[in-house]
OpenMM code with the backbone's topology and positions (N, CA, C; nanometers):
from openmm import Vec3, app, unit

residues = "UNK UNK UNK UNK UNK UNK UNK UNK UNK UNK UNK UNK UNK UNK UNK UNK UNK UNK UNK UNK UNK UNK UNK UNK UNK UNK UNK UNK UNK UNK UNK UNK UNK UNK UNK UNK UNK UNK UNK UNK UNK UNK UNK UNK UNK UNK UNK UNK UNK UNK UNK UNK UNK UNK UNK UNK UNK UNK UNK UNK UNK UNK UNK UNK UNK UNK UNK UNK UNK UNK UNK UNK UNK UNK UNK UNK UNK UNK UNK UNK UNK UNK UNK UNK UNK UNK UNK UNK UNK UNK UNK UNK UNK UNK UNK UNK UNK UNK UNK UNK UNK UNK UNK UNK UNK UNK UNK UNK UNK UNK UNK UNK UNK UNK UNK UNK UNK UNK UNK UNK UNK UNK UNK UNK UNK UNK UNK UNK UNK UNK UNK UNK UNK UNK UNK UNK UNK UNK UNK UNK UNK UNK UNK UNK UNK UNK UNK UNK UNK UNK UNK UNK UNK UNK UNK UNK UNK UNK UNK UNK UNK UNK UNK UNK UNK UNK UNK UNK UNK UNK UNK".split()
positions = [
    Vec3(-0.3075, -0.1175, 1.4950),
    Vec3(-0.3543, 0.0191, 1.4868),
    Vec3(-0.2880, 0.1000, 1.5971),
    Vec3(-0.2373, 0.2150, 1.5608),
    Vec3(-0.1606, 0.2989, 1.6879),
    Vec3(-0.2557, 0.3725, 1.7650),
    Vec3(-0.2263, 0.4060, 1.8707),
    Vec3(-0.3308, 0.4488, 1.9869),
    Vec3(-0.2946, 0.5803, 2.0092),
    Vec3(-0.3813, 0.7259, 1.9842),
    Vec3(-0.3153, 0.8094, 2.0129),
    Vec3(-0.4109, 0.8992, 2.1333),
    Vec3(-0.3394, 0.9946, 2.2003),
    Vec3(-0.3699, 1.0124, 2.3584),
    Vec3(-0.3506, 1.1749, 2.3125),
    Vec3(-0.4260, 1.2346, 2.4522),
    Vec3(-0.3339, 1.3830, 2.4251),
    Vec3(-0.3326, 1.3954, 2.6162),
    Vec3(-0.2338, 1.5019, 2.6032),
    Vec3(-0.1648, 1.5268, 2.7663),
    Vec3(-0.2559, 1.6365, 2.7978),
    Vec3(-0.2569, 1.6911, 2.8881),
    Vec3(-0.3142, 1.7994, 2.9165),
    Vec3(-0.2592, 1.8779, 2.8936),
    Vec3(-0.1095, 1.9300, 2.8280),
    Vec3(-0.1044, 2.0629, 2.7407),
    Vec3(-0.1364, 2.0665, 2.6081),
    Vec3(-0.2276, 2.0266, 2.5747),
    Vec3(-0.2338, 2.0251, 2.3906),
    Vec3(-0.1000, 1.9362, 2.3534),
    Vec3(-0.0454, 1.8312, 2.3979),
    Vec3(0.0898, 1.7200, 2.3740),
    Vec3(0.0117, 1.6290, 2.3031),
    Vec3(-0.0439, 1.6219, 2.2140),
    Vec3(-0.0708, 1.5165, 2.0953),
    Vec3(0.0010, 1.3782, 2.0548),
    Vec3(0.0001, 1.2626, 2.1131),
    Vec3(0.1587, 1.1713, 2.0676),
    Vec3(0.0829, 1.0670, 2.0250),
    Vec3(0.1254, 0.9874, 1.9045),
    Vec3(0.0509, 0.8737, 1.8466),
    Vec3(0.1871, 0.7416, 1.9027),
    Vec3(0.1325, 0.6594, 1.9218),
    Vec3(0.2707, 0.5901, 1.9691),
    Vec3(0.3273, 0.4852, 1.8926),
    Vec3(0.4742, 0.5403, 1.8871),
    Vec3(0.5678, 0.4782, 1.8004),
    Vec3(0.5978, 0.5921, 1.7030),
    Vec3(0.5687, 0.7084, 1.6858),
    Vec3(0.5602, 0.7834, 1.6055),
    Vec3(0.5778, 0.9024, 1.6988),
    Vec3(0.6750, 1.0498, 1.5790),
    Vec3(0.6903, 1.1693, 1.6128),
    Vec3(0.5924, 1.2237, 1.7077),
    Vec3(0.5502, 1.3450, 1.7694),
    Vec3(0.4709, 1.4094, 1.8147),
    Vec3(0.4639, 1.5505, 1.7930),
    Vec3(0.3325, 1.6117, 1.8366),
    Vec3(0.3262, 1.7470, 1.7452),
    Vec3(0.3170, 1.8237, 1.8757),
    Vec3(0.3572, 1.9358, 1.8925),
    Vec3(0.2825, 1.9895, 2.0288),
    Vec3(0.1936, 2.1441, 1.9541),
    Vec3(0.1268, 2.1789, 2.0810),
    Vec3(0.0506, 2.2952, 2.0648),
    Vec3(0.0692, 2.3836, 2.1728),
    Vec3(0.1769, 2.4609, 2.1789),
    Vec3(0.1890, 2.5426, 2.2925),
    Vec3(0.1299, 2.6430, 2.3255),
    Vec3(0.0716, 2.7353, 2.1843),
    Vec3(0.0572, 2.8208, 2.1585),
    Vec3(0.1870, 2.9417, 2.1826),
    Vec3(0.1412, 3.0522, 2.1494),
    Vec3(0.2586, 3.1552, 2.1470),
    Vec3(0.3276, 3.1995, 2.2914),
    Vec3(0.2567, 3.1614, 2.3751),
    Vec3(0.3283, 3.2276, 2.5510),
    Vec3(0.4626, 3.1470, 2.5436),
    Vec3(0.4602, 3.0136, 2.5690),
    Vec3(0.6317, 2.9636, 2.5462),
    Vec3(0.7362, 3.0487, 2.4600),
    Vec3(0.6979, 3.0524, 2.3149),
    Vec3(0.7980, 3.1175, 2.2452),
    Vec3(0.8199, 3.3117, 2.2490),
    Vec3(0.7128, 3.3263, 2.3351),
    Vec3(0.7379, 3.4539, 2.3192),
    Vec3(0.8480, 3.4514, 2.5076),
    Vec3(0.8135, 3.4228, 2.6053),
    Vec3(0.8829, 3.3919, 2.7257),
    Vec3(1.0186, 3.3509, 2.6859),
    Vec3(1.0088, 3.2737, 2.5881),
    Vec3(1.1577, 3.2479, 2.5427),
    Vec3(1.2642, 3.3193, 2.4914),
    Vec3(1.1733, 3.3749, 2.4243),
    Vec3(1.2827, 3.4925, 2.3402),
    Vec3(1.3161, 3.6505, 2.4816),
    Vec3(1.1997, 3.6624, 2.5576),
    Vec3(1.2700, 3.7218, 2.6768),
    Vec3(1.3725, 3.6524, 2.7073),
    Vec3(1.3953, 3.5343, 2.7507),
    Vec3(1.4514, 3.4562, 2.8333),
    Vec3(1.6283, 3.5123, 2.7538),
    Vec3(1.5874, 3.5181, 2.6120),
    Vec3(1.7064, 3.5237, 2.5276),
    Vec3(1.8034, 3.6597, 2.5538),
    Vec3(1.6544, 3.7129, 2.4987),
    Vec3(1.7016, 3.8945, 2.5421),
    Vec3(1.7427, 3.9237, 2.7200),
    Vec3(1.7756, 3.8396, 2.7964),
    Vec3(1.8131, 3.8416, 2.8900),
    Vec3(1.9371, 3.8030, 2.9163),
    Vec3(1.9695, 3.7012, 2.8607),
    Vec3(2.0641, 3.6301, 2.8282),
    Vec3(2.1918, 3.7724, 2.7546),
    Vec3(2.1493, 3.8056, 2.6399),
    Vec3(2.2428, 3.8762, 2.5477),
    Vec3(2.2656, 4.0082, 2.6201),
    Vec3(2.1506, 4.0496, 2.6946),
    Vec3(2.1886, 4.1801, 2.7863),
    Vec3(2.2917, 4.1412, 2.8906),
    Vec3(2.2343, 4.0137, 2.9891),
    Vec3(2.3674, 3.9787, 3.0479),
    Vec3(2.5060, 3.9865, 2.9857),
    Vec3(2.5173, 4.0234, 2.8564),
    Vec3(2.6683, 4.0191, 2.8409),
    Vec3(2.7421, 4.1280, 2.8571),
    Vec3(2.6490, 4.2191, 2.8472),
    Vec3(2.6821, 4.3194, 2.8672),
    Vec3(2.6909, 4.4337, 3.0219),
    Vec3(2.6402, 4.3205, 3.1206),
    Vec3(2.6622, 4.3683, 3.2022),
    Vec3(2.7892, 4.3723, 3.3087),
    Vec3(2.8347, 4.4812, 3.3450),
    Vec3(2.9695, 4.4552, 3.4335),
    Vec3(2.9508, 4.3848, 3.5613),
    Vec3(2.8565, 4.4115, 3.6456),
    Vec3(2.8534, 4.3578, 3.7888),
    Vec3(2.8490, 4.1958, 3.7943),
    Vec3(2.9229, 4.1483, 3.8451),
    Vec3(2.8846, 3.9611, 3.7821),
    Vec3(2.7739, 3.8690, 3.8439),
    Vec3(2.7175, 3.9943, 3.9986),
    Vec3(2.6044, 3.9324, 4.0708),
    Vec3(2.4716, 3.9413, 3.9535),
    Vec3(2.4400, 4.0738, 3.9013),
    Vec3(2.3863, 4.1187, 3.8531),
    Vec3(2.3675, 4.0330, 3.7189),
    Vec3(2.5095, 4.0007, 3.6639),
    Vec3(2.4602, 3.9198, 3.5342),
    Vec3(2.4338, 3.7904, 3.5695),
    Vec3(2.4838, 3.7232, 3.6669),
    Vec3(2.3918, 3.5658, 3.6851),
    Vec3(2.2854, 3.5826, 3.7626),
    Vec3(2.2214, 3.7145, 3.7682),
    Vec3(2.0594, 3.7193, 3.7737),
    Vec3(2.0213, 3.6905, 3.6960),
    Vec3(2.0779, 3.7784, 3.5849),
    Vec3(2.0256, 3.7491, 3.4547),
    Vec3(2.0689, 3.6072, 3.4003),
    Vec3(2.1419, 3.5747, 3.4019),
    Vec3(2.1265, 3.4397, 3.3042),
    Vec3(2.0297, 3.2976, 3.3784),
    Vec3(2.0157, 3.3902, 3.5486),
    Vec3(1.9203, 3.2760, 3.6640),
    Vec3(1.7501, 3.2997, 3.6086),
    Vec3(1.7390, 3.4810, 3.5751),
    Vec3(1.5940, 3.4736, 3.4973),
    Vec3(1.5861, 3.4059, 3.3673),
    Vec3(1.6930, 3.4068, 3.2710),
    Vec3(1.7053, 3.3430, 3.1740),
    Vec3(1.6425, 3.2341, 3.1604),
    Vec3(1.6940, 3.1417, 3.2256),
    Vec3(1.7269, 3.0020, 3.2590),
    Vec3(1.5448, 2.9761, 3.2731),
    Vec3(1.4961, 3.0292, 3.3796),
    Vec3(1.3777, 3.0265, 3.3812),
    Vec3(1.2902, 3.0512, 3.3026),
    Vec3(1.2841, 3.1546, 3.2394),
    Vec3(1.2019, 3.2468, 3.1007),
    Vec3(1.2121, 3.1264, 3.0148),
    Vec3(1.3424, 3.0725, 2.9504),
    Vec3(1.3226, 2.9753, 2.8369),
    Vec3(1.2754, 2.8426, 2.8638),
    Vec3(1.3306, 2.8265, 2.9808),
    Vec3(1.3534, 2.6542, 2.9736),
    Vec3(1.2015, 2.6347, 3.0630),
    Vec3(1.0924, 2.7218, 3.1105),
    Vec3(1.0013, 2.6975, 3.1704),
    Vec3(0.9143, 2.5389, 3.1194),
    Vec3(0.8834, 2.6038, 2.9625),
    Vec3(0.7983, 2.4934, 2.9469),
    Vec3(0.8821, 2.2935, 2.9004),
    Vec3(0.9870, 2.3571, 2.8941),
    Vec3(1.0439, 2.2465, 2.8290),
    Vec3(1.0892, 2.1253, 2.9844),
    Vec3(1.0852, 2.2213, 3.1012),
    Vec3(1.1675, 2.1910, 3.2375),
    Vec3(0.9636, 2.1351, 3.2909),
    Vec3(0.8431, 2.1516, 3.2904),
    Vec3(0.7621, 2.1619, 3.2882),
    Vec3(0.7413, 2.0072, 3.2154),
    Vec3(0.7420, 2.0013, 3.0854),
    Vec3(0.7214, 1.8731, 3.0023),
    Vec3(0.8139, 1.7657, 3.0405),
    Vec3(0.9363, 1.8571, 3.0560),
    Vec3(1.0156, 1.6609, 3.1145),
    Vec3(0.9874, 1.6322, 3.2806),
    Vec3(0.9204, 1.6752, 3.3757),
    Vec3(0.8432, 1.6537, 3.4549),
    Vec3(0.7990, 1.5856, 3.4627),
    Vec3(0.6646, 1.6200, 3.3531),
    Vec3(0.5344, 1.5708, 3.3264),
    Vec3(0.5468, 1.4553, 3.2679),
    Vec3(0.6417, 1.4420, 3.1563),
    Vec3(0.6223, 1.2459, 3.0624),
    Vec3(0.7515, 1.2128, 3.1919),
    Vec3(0.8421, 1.2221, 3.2256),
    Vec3(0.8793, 1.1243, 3.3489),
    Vec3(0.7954, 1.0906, 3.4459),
    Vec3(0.7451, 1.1452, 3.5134),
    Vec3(0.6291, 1.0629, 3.5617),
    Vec3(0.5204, 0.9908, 3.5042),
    Vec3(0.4961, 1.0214, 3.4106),
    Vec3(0.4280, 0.9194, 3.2740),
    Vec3(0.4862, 0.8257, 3.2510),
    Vec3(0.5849, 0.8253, 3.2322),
    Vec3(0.7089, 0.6869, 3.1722),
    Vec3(0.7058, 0.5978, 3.2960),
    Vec3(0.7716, 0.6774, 3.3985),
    Vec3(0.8029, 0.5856, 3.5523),
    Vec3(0.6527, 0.5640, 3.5969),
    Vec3(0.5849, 0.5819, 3.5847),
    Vec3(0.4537, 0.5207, 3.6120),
    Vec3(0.4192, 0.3599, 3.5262),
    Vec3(0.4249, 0.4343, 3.4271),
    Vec3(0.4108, 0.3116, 3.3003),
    Vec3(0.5008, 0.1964, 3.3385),
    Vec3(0.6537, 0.2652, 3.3542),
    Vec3(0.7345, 0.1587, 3.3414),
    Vec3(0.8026, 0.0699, 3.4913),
    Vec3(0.7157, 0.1474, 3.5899),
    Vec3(0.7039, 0.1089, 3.7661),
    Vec3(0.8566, 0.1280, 3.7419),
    Vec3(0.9458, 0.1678, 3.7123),
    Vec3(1.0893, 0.2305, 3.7363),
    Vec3(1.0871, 0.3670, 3.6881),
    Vec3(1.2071, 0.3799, 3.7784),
    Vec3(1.2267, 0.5785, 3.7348),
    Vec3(1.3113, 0.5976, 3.5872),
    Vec3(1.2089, 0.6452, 3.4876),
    Vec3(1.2575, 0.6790, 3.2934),
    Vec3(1.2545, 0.8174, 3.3464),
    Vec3(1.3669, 0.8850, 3.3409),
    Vec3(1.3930, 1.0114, 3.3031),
    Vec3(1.3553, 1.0242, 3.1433),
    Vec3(1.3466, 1.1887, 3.1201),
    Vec3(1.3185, 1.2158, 3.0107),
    Vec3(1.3960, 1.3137, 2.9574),
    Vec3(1.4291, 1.2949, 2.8463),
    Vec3(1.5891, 1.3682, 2.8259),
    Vec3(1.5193, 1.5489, 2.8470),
    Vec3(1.4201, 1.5632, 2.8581),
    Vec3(1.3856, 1.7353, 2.8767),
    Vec3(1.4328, 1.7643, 3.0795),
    Vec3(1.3806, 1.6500, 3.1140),
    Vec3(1.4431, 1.6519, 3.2935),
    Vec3(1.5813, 1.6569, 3.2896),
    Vec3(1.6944, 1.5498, 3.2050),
    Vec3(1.7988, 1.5621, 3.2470),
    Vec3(1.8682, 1.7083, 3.1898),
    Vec3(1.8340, 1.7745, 3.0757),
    Vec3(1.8681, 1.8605, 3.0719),
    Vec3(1.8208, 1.9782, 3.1626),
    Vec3(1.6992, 2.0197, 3.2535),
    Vec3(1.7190, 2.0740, 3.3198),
    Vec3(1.8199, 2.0418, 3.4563),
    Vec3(1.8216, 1.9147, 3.4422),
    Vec3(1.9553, 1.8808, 3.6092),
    Vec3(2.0971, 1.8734, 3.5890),
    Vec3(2.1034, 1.8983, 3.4125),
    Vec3(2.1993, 2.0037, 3.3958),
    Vec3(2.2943, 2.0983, 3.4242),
    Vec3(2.1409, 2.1978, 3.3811),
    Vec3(2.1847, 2.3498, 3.3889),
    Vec3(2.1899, 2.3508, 3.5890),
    Vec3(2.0346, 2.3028, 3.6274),
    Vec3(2.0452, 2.3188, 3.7902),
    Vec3(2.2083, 2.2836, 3.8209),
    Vec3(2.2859, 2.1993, 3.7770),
    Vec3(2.3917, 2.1257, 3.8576),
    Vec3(2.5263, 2.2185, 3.7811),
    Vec3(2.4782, 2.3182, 3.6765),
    Vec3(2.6024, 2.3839, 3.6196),
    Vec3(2.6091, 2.5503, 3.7055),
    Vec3(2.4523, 2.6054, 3.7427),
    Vec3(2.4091, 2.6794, 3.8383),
    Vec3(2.4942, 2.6484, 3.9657),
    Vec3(2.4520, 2.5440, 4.0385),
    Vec3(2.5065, 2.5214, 4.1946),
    Vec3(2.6844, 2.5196, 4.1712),
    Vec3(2.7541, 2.4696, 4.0543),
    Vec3(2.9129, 2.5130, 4.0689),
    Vec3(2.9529, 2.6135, 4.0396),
    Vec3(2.8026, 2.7521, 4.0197),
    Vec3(2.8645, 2.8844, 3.9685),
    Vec3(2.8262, 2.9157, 3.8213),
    Vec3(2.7928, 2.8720, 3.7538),
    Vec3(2.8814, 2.8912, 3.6171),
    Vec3(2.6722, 2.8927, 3.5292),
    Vec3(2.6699, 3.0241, 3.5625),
    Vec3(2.5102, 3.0207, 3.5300),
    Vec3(2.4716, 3.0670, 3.3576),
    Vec3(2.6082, 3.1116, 3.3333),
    Vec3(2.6325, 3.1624, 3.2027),
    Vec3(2.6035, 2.9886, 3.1449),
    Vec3(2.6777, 2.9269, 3.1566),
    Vec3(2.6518, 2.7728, 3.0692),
    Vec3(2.5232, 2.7135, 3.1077),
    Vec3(2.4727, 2.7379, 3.2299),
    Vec3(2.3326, 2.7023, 3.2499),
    Vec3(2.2361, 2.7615, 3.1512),
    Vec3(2.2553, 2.8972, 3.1104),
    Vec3(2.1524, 2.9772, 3.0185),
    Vec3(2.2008, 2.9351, 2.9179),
    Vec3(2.3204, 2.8516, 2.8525),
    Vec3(2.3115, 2.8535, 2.6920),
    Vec3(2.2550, 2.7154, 2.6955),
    Vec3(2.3114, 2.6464, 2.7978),
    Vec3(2.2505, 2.4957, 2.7612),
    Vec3(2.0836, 2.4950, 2.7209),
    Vec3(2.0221, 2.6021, 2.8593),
    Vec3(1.8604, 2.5732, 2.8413),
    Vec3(1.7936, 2.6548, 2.7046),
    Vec3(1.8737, 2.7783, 2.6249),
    Vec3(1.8478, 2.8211, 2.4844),
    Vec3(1.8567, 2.7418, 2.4125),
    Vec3(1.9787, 2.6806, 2.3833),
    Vec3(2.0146, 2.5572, 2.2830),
    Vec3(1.8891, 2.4606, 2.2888),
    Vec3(1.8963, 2.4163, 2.3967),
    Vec3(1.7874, 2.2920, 2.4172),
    Vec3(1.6438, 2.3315, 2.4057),
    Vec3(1.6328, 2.4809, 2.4467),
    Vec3(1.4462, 2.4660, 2.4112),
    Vec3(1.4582, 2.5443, 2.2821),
    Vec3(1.5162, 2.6390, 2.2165),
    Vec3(1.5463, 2.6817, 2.0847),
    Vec3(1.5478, 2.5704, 1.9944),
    Vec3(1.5925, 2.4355, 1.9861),
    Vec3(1.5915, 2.3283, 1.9024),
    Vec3(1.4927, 2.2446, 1.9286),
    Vec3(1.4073, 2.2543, 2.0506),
    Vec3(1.3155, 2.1835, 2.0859),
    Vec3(1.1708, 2.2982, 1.9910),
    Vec3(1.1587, 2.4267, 1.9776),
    Vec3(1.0795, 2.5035, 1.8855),
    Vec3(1.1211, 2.4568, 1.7447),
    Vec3(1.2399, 2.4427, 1.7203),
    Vec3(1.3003, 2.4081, 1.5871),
    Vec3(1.2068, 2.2709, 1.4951),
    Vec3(1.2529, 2.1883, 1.6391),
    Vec3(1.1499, 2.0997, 1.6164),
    Vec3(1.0275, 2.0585, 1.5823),
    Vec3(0.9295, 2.1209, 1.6862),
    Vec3(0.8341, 2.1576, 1.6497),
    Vec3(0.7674, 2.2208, 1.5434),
    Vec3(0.8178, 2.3018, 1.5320),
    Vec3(0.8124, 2.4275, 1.3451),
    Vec3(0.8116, 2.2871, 1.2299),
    Vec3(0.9325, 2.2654, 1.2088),
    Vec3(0.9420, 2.0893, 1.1228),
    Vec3(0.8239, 2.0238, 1.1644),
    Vec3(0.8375, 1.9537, 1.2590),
    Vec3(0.7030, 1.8542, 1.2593),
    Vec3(0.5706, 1.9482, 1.2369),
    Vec3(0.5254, 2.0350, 1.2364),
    Vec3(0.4274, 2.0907, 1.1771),
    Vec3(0.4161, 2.1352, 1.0412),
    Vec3(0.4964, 2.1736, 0.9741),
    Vec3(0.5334, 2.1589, 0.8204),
    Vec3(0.5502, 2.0556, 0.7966),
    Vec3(0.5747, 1.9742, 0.8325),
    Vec3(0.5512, 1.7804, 0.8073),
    Vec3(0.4142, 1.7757, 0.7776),
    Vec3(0.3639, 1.7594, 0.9106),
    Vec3(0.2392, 1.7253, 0.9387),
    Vec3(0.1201, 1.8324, 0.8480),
    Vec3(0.1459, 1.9397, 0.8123),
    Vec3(0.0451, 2.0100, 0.6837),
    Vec3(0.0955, 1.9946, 0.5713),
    Vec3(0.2053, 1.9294, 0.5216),
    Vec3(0.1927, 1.8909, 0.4067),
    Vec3(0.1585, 1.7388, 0.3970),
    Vec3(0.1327, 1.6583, 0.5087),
    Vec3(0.0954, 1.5089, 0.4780),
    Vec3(-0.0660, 1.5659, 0.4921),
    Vec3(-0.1259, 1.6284, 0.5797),
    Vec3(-0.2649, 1.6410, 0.5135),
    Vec3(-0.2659, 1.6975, 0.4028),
    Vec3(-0.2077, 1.7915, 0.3494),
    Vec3(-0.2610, 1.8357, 0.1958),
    Vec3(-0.2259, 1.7048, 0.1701),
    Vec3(-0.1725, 1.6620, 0.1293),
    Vec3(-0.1361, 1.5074, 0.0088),
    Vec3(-0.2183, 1.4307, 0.0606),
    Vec3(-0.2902, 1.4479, 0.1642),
    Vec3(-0.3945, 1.3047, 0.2019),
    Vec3(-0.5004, 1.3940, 0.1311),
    Vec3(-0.5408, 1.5006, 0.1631),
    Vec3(-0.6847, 1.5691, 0.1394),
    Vec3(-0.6373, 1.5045, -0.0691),
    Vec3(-0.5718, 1.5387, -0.1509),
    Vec3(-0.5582, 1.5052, -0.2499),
    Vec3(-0.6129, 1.3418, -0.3039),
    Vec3(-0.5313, 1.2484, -0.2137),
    Vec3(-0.5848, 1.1580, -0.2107),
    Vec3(-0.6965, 1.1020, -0.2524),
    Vec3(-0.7650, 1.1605, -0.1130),
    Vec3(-0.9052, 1.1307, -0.0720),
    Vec3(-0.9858, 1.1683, -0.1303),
    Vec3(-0.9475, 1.2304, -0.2392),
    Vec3(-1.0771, 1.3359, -0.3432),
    Vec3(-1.0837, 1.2911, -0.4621),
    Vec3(-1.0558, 1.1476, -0.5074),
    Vec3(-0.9983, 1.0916, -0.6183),
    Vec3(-0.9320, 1.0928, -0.7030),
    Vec3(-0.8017, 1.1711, -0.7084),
    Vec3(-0.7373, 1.2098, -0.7630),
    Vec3(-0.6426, 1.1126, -0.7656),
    Vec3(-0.5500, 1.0972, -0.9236),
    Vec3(-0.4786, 1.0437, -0.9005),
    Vec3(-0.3334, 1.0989, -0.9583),
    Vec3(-0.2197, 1.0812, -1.0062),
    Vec3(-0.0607, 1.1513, -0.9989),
    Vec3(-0.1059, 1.1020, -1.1492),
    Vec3(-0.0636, 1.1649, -1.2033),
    Vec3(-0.0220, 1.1770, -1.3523),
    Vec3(0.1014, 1.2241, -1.3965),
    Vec3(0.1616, 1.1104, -1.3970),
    Vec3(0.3190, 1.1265, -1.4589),
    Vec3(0.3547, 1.1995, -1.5474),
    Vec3(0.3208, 1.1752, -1.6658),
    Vec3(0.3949, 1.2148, -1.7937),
    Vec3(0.3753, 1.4086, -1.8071),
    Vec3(0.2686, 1.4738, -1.7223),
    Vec3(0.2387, 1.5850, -1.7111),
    Vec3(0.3166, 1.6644, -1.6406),
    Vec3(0.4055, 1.6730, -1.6416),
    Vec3(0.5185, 1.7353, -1.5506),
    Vec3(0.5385, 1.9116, -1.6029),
    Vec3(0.5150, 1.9939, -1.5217),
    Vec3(0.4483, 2.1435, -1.5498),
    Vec3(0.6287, 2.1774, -1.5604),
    Vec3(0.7379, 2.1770, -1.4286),
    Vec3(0.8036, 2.2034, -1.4315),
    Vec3(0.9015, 2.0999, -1.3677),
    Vec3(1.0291, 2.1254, -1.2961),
    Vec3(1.1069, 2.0285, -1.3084),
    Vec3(1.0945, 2.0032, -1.0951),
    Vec3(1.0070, 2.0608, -1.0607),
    Vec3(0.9374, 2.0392, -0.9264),
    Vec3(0.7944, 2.0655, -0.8727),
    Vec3(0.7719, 2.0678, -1.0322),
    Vec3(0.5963, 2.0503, -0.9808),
    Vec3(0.5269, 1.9801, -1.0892),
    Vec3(0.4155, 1.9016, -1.0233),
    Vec3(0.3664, 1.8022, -1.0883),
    Vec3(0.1750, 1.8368, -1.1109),
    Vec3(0.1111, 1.8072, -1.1925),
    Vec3(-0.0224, 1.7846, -1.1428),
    Vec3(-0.0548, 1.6352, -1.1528),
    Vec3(-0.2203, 1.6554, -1.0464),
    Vec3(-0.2738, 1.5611, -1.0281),
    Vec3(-0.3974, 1.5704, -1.1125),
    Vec3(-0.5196, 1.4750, -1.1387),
    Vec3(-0.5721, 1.4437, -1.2486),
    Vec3(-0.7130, 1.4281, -1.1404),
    Vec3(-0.8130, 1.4580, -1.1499),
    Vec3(-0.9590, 1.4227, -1.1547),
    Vec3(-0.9757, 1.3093, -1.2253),
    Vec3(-1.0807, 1.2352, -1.1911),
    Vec3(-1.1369, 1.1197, -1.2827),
    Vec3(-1.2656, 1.1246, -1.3488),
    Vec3(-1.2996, 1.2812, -1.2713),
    Vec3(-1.4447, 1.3154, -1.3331),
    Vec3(-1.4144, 1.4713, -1.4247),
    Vec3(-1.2866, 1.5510, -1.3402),
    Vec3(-1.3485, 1.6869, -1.4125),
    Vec3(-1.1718, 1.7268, -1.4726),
    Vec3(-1.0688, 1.6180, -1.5037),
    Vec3(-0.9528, 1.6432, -1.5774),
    Vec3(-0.8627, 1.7298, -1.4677),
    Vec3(-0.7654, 1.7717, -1.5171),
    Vec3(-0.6356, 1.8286, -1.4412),
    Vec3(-0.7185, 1.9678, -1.3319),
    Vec3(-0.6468, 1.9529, -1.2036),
    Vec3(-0.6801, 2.0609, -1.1356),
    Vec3(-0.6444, 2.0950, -1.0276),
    Vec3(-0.5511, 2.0345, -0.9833),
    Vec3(-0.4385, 2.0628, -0.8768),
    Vec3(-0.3005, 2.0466, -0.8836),
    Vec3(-0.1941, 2.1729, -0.9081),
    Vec3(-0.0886, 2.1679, -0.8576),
    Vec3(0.0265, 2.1381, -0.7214),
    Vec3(0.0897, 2.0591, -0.7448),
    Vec3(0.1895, 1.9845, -0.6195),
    Vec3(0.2839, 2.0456, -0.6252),
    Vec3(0.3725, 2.1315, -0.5262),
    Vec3(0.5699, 2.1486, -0.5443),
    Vec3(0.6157, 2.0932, -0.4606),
    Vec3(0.7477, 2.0449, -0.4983),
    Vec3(0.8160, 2.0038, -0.3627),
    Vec3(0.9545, 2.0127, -0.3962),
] * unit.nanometer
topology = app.Topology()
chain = topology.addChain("A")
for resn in residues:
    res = topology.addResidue(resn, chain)
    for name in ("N", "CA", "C"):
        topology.addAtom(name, app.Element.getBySymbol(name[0]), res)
């Protein structure tokens, strides 16, 4: 039986298996500043001025993601009495180490890329995860798949055993 835990940010993880998070909206909205900071930097002439901006950048996006690989590396290296980086840490020591040779412009795309696909992520595993409960709630209500009833050429119904056809499936 898998054992599942939650972190103290709403980090949900069943183990051996994907994980879902719950950030709520402050991450993704900080992020998309972080972005709009980023794209204004391009436009700026002074070059102190624009690796401010891509230094607030850097921060605005990659907060929570620089935050979480923190947090499960010391989870891991605890667990594992050796130091497990977590690929969300090494990508912030990254950007920190692309920052300290100057070059803060590649620091801000690395930390977009990486927490932009890390939301990407998330979005998927939650459209995963509500369509495996609808198909469980189906399940569980005695229903069973009825083949030969095929409505269209991607949707199917399912069958009652007490009250006949009454739920449509697409996929």
């Amino acid at each position: 039986m898998m054992a599942e835990h939650t972190c103290q940010h709403n980090h949900t993880k069943t183990e051996g298996h994907s994980h879902t998070h719950d950030h709520g909206t402050l991450p993704r909205n900080v992020y998309f500043a972080g972005l709009l900071l980023f794209i204004l930097a391009l436009f700026v002439p002074n070059q102190w001025v624009k690796d401010g901006f891509y230094f607030a950048a850097v921060l605005l996006a990659g907060y929570h993601i620089s935050w979480e690989g923190i947090e499960d590396t010391i989870k891991s290296t605890r667990a594992n009495r050796r130091f497990t980086p977590n690929v969300h840490l090494l990508m912030l020591l990254a950007a920190i180490g692309s920052m300290v040779i100057g070059n803060f412009n590649e620091a801000a795309l690395l930390i977009l890329i990486f927490a932009g696909a890390h939301f990407l992520e998330e979005y998927a595993e939650g459209t995963k995860s509500k369509r495996n409960h609808q198909s469980s709630q189906i399940e569980s209500s005695g229903s069973t798949f009825d083949g030969p009833r095929w409505e269209s050429q991607k949707n199917c119904c399912f069958r009652d055993k007490k009250r006949g056809y009454f739920a449509s499936a697409a996929w």
